[in-house]
C-alpha positions in Angstrom: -4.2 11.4 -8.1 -4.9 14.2 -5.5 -7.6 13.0 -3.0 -10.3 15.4 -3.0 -10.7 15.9 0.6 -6.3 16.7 0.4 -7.4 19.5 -1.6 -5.2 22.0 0.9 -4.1 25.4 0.7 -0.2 25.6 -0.2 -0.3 28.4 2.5 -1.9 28.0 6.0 -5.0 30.6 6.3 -4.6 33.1 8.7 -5.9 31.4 12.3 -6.9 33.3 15.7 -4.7 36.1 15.1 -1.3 34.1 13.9 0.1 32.6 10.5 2.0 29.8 9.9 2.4 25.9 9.3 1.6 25.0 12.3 -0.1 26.7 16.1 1.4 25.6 19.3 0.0 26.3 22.7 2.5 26.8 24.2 4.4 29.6 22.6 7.8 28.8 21.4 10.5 30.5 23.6 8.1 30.1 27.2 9.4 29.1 30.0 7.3 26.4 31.3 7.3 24.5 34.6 6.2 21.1 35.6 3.1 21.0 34.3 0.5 17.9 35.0 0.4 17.5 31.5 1.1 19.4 28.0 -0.8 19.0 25.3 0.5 20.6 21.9 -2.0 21.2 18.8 -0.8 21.6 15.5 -3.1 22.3 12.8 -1.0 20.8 9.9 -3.0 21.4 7.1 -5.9 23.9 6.4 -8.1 24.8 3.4 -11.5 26.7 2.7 -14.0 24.2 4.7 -12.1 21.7 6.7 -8.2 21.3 8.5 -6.5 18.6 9.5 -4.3 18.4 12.8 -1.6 16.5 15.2 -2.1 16.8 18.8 0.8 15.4 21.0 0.3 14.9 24.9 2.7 14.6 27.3 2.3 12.9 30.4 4.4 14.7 33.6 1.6 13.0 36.7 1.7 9.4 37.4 1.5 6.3 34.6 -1.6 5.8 32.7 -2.8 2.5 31.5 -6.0 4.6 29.5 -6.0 8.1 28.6 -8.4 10.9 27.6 -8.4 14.4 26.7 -11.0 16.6 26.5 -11.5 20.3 24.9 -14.0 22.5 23.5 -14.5 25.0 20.5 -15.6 28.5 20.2 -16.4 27.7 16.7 -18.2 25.3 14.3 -15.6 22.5 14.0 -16.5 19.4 13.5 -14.5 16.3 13.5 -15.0 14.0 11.1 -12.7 11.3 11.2 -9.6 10.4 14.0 -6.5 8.3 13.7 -4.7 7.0 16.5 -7.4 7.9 19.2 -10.9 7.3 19.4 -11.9 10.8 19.4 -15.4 12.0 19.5 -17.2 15.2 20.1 -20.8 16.6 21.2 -21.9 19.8 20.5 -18.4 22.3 20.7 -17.2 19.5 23.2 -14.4 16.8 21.8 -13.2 14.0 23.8 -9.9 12.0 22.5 -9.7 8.8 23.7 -7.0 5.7 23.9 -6.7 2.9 21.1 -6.4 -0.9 22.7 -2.4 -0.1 21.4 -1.7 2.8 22.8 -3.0 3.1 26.3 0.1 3.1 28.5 1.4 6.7 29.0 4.5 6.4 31.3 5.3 9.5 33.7 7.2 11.9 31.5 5.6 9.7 27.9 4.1 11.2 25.1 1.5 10.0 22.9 -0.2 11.2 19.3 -2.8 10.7 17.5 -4.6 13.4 14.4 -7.9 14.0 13.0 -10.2 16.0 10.0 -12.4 18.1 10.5 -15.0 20.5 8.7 -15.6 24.4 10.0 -16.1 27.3 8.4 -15.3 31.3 9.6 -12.7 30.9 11.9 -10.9 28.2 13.1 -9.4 29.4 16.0 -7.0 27.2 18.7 -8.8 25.8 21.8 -8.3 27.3 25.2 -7.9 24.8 27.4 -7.5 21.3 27.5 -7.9 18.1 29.6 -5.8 15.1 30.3 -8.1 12.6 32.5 -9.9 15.6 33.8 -6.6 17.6 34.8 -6.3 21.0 33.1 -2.7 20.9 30.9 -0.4 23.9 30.1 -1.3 25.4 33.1 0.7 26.0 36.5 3.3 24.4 34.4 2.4 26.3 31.2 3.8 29.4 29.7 5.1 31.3 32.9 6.0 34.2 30.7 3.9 35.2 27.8 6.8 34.6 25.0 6.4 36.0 21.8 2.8 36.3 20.3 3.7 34.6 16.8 5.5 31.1 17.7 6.2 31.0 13.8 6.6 27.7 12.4 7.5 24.4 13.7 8.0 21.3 11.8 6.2 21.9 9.1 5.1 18.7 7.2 3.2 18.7 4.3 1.8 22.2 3.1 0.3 21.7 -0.2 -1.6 19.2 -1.7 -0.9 15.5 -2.5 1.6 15.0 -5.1 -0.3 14.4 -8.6 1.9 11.8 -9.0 4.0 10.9 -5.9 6.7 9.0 -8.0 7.7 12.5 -10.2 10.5 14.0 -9.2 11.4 11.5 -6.6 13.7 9.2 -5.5 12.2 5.6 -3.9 13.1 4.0 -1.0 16.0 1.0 -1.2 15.5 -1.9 1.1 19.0 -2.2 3.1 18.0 -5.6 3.9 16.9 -6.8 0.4 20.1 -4.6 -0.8 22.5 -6.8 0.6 20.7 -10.1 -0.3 21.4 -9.1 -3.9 24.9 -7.6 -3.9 26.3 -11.1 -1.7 25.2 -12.6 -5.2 27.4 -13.3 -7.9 26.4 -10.2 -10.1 23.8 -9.1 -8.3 25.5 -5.6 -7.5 23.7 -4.4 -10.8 20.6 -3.8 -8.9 21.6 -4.2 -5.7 20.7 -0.2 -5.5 17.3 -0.8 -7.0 14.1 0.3 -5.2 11.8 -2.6 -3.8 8.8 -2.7 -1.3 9.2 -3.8 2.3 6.5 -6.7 3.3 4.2 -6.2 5.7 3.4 -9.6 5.9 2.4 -10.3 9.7 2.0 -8.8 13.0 5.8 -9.3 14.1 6.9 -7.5 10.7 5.9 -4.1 11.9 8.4 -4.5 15.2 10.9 -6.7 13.0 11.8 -10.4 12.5 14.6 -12.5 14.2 16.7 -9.0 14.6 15.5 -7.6 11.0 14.4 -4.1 10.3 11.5 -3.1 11.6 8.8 -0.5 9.8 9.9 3.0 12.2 13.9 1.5 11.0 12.7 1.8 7.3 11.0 5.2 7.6 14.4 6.1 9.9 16.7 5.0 7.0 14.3 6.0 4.7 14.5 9.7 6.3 18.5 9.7 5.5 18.2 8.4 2.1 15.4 11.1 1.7 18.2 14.3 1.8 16.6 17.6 0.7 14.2 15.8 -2.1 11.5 13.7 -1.8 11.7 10.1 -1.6 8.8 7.7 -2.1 8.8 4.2 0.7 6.6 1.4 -0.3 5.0 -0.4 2.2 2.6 -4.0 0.7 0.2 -3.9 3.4 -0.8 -7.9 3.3 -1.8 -9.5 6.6 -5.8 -9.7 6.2 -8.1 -12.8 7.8 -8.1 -15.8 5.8 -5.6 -14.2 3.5 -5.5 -15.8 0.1 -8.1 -18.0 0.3 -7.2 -19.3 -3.6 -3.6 -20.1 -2.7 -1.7 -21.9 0.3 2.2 -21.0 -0.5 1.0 -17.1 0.6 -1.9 -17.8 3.3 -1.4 -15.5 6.6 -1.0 -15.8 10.3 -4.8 -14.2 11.1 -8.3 -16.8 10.5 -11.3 -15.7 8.0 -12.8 -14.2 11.6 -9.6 -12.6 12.9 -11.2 -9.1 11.5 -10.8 -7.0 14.8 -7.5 -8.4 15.6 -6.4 -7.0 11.6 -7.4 -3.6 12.8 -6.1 -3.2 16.2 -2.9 -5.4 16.1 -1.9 -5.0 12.6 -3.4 -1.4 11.0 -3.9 0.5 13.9 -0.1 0.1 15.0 1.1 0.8 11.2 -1.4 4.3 10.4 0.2 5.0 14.5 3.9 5.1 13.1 3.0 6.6 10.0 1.4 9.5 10.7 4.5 10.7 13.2 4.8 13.9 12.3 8.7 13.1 11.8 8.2 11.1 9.0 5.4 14.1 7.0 7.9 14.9 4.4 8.3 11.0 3.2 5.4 10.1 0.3 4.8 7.0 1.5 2.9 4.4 -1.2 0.7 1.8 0.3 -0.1 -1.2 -1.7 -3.3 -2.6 -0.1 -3.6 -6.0 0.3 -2.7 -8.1 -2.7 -5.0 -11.1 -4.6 -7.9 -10.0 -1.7 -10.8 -8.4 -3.7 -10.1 -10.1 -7.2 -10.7 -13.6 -5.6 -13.4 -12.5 -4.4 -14.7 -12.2 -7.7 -13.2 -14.9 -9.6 -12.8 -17.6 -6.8 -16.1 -17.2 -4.3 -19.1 -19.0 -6.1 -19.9 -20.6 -9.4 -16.7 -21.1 -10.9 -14.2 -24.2 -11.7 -11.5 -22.1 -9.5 -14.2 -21.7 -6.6 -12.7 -22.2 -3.0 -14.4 -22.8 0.1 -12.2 -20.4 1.8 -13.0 -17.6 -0.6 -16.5 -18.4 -0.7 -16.6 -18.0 3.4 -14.5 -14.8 2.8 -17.2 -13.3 0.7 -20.0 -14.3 3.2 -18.3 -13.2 6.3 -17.1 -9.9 4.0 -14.3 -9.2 6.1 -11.8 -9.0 2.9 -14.2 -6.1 2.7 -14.5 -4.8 5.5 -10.5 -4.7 6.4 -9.2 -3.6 3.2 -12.3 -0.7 3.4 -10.9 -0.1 7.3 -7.1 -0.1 5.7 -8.1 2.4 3.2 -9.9 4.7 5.5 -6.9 4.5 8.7 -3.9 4.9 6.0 -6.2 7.5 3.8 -7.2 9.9 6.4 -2.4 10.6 7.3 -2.1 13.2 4.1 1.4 11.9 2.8 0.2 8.9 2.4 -0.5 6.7 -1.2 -3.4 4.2 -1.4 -2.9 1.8 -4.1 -5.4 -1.4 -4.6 -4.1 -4.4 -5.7 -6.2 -5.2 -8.7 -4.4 -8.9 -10.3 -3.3 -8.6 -13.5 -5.0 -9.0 -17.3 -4.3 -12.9 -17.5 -6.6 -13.0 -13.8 -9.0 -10.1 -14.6 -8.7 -9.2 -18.2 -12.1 -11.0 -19.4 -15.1 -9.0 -19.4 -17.0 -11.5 -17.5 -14.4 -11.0 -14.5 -13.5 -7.3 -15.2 -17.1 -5.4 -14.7 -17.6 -6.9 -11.7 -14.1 -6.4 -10.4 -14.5 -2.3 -10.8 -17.9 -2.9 -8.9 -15.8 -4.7 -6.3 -13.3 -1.9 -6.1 -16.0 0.2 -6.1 -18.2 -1.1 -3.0 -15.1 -1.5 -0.9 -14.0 2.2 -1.7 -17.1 3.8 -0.8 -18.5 1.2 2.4 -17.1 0.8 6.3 -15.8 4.5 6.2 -13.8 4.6 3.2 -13.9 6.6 0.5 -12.7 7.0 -3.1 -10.4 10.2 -2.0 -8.5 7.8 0.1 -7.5 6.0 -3.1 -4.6 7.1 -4.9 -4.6 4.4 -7.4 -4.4 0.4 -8.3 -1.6 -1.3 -9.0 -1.7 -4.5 -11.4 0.8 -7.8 -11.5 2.3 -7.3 -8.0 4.3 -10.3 -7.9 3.8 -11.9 -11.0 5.2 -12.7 -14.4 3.5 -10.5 -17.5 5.0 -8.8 -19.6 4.3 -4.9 -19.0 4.1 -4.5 -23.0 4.0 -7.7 -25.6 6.0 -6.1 -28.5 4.9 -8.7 -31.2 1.6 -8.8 -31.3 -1.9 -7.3 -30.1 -5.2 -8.0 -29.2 -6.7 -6.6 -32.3 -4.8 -8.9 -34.8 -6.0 -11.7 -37.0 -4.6 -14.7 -38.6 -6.6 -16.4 -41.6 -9.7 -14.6 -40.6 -9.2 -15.7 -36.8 -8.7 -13.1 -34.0 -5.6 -13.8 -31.9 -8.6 -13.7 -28.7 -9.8 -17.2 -30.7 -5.9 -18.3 -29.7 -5.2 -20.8 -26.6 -3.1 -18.4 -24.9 -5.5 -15.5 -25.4 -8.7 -17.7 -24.5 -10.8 -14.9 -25.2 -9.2 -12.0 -23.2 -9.2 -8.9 -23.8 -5.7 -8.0 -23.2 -2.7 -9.5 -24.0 0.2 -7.3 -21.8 -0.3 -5.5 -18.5 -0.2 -2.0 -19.4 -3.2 -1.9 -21.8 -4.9 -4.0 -19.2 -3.8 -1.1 -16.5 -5.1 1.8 -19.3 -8.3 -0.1 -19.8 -8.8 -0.6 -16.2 -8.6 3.2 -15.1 -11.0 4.2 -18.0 -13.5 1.6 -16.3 -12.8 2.9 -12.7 -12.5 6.9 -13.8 -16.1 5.7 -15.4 -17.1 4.4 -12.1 -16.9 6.7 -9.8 -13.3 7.1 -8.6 -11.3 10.0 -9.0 -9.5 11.5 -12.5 -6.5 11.7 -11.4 -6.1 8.0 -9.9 -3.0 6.4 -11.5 -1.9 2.9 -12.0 0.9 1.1 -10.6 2.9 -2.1 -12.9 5.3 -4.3 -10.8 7.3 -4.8 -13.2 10.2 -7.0 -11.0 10.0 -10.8 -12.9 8.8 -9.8 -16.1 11.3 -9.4 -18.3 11.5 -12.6 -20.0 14.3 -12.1 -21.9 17.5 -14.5 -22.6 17.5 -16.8 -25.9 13.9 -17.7 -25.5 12.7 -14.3 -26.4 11.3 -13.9 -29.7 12.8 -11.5 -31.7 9.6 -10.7 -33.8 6.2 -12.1 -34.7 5.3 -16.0 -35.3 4.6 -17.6 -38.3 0.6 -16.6 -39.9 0.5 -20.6 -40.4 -2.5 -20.7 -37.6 -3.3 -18.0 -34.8 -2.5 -20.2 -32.4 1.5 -20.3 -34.3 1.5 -17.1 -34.3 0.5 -16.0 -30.7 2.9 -18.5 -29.6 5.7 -17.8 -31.7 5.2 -13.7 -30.7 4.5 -13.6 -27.1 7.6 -12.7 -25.4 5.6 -14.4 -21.9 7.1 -17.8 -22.3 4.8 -19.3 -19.8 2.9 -22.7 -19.9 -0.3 -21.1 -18.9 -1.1 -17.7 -18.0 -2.2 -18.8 -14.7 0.9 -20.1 -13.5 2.5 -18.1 -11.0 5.2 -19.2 -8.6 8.4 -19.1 -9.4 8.6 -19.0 -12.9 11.6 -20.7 -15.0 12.5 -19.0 -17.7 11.3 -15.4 -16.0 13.3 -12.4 -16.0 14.2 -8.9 -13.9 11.5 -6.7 -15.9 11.8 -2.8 -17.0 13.9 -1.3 -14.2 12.0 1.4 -11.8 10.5 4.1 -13.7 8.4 7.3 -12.6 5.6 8.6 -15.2 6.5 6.1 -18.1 3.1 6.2 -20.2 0.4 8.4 -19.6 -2.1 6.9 -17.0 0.5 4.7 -15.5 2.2 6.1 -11.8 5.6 4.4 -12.2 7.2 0.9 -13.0 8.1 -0.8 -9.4 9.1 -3.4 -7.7 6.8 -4.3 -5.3 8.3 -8.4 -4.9 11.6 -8.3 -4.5 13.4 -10.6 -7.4 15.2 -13.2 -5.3 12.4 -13.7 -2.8 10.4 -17.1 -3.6 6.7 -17.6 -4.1 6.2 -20.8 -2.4 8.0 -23.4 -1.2 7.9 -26.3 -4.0 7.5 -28.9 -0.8 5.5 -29.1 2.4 8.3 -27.0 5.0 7.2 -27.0 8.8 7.1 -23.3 9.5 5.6 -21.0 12.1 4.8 -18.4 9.4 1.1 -19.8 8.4 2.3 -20.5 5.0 1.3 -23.9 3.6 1.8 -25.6 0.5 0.6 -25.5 -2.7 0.5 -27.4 -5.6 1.5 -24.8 -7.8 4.8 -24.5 -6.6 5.7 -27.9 -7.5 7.2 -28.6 -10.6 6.1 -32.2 -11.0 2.3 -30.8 -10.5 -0.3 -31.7 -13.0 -2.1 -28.2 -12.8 -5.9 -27.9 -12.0 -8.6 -25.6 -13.3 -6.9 -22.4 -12.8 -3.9 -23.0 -14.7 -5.5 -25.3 -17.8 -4.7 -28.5 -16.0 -1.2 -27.5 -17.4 2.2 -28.2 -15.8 3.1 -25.5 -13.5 6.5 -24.7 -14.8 7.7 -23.8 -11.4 11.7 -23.9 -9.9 12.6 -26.8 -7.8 14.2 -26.6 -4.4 12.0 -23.6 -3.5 11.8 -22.2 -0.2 8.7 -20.7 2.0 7.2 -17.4 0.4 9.5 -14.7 1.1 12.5 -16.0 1.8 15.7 -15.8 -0.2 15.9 -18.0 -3.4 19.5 -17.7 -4.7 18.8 -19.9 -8.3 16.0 -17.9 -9.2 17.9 -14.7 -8.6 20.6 -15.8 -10.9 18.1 -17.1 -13.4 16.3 -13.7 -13.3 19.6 -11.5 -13.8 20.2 -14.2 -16.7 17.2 -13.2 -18.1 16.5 -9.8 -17.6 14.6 -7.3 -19.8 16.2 -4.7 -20.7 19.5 -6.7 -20.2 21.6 -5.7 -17.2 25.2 -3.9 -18.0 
């Protein structure tokens, strides 16, 4: 899953006379006086036509409410894309600007920001640089030359991306969610499991009512970490007119709301991530869940159409954010792109499937992203099926009738998530996105195990008696999907467990609830939906079939002690 672009040497190349992970300008070991202003350039990375670096000013003058710095090449270098600054450059001339978030440079304040660029010969270090037209490093630089090989500083990552960032790794466990679980009866069995932490809203990235913020988890996630490496999963889910096909799950931002998704909520986020602190964490982003598939189920000409997706595909700013979200998190190199893409009961018809990779496609290749800043997709993030139905398969027949004629099939053309995962990557390898992309199961709530499981096939009486009496998914419908009775704690994390597939996580934390199964005032933008009612008649999506959802529900996200219980009940493998 190696982006192209991350292609980098394991060893730095040889630069301006010097070797080493990183090139400071101010040797190490200087004395150095009050300077207006230090700037210190890293080049982190570097590889046969391009480099990728961290540049970190310091502020000794007066308080800034903008910034710029300014330097110049003696070479060909070209920058090609900046995080964290609006930097641009003409001719050998670069000029690094202020983001709307991170203009304020207090007197003795740092700030940093990164960018890629292309060269080629040499790539030696700038000479001099600029802080709002003051020169930096100097009368206040080195006042003794120091030693002409700094050698390394804090390295980060060397080498390429991991082919797999979940191999050899441990994976970040949420404190927070930790504690939730072990305070229940039981719930110590997994209380040490690995889940994602929910970037939900703006407020999330700072923390909520005293919670953990996202630089707390990368800080705890840095002592959990020891001398491996350790894998933190981030759900990246805040877009405009989020979830335009559901109400329990809609978000804090409008269907307009694009610019304040970029500077307020992904700008701040790619800021702390690409600290050069946290380098040595693989950190695996899962972008923006149920976005682009209801795009191309729910936005025009269907029974589930919505007029809130169908404004969401004309203003395209589903697009256009998760495009900018891709491109921002892409371009910091220990990062882990993976694009939510449903699961086979949403997008498993071929009708809906072709034009999902097309989808995937655009969006990966428009508004400055690119497929190299895709690691993978991940399928059934926070739902209920079954990574593997062990009874049955697609390609089976009762009494001259393919289980696809069945009710619960309807057609599709996969029964279980991980064949609809394999069949997905062929389709996106086959359009365009890298080999090595690998796929992501959340496999958290679907176990389904307990006495309702089936212990083998159903009876050959009809096709329909023996889909039912097979499938382990003991669902109503297919398309029911908040807070499942009956559901289960699924296979337990897993790195690598069938060729094609990334790892087995738990990207929705069991415990947390889908909806709330009545109308609860809340300053969260989450409304109510049908779905999570349990008296609720069902609609197009779901068969017009009873939703089969918990009562006494609360608002998405929060802590549902009865369906914790009932998923430890159930679980799949059973727990100790």
């Amino acid at each position: 899953m190696s982006r192209t672009r991350m292609s980098l040497l394991a060893a730095l190349a040889v630069l301006a006379g010097t070797s080493g992970t990183a090139i400071l300008t101010a040797p190490a070991g200087a004395a150095v006086s009050a300077a207006p202003c230090t700037v210190d350039y890293k080049v982190q990375n570097q590889w046969d036509t391009g480099f990728t670096t961290a540049v970190t000013v310091t502020n000794n003058s007066a308080s800034k409410s903008s910034w710029s710095v300014k330097w110049s090449y003696g070479g060909n270098q070209k920058v090609t894309n900046g995080w964290n600054a609006k930097v641009s450059q003409s001719g050998t001339s670069v000029t690094a600007a202020n983001e709307s978030y991170n203009g304020t440079l207090a007197t003795g304040g740092s700030v940093s920001f990164g960018f890629q660029a292309s060269y080629s010969g040499t790539n030696a270090v700038p000479a001099t640089f600029t802080l709002d037209g003051v020169t930096c490093n100097v009368d206040g630089g080195p006042t003794d030359p120091g030693p002409t090989d700094p050698g390394p500083t804090d390295p980060g990552p060397t080498g390429p991306q991991a082919a797999n960032p979940y191999s050899g790794a441990k994976v970040y466990v949420n404190p927070e969610w930790s504690a939730k679980a072990a305070a229940e009866p039981g719930g110590s069995k997994i209380a040490n499991q690995p889940t994602a932490v929910w970037l939900d809203r703006i407020a999330a990235i700072n923390g909520v009512n005293g919670g953990m913020g996202l630089r707390a988890h990368l800080d705890e996630a840095l002592k959990q970490k020891g001398s491996g490496d350790l894998v933190v999963q981030l759900v990246i889910y805040d877009l405009p007119g989020r979830d335009c096909a559901a109400l329990a799950s809609n978000g804090e931002l409008g269907p307009g709301d694009l610019a304040k998704y970029k500077s307020q909520y992904i700008d701040p986020i790619a800021a702390l991530l690409s600290e050069s602190k946290y380098a040595g964490l693989r950190i695996a982003t899962v972008i923006e869940p149920d976005s682009l598939p209801n795009l191309v189920t729910n936005a025009g000409g269907t029974p589930t159409t919505t007029d809130a997706c169908v404004t969401m595909k004309s203003n395209g700013n589903y697009e256009k954010g998760v495009s900018y979200a891709l491109d921002k998190l892409g371009a910091i190199p220990n990062v882990y792109n993976y694009i939510d893409a449903g699961h086979h009961g949403w997008l498993g018809w071929d009708s809906n499937l072709g034009p999902s990779v097309q989808e995937f496609a655009k969006v990966a290749t428009t508004n400055g992203a690119s497929v190299n800043d895709v690691a993978g997709f991940i399928v059934n993030t926070a739902n209920y099926s079954p990574a593997k139905e062990p009874n049955f398969k697609v390609t089976d027949s009762v009494n001259g009738q393919t289980v696809r004629q069945s009710k619960w099939v309807d057609w599709n053309q996969y029964v279980d998530e991980q064949s609809f995962a394999v069949g997905l990557r062929d389709k996106l390898v086959a359009a365009g996105f890298n080999s090595g992309i690998g796929m992501l199961i959340d496999t958290s709530r679907n176990g389904w195990g307990g006495s309702a499981r089936p212990s083998g096939p159903g009876p050959l009486t009809s096709v329909d008696a023996y889909v039912d009496g097979s499938r382990v998914d003991r669902r109503i419908h297919a398309g029911n999907w908040c807070n499942q009775s009956g559901a289960g704690i699924g296979e337990r994390p897993t790195a690598a467990p069938a060729a094609g597939i990334d790892a087995y996580v738990w990207v929705k934390p069991p415990g947390e609830s889908d909806g709330a199964s009545a109308a609860v005032p809340n300053d969260e933008g989450k409304g109510f939906d049908r779905m999570c009612d349990p008296t609720y008649g069902g609609n197009a999506r779901n068969g017009n079939n009873p939703t089969g959802a918990l009562p006494n529900a609360p608002l998405a996200g929060h802590w549902f002690s009865a369906q914790f219980q009932q998923l430890m009940q159930n679980a799949y493998p059973p727990l100790p």
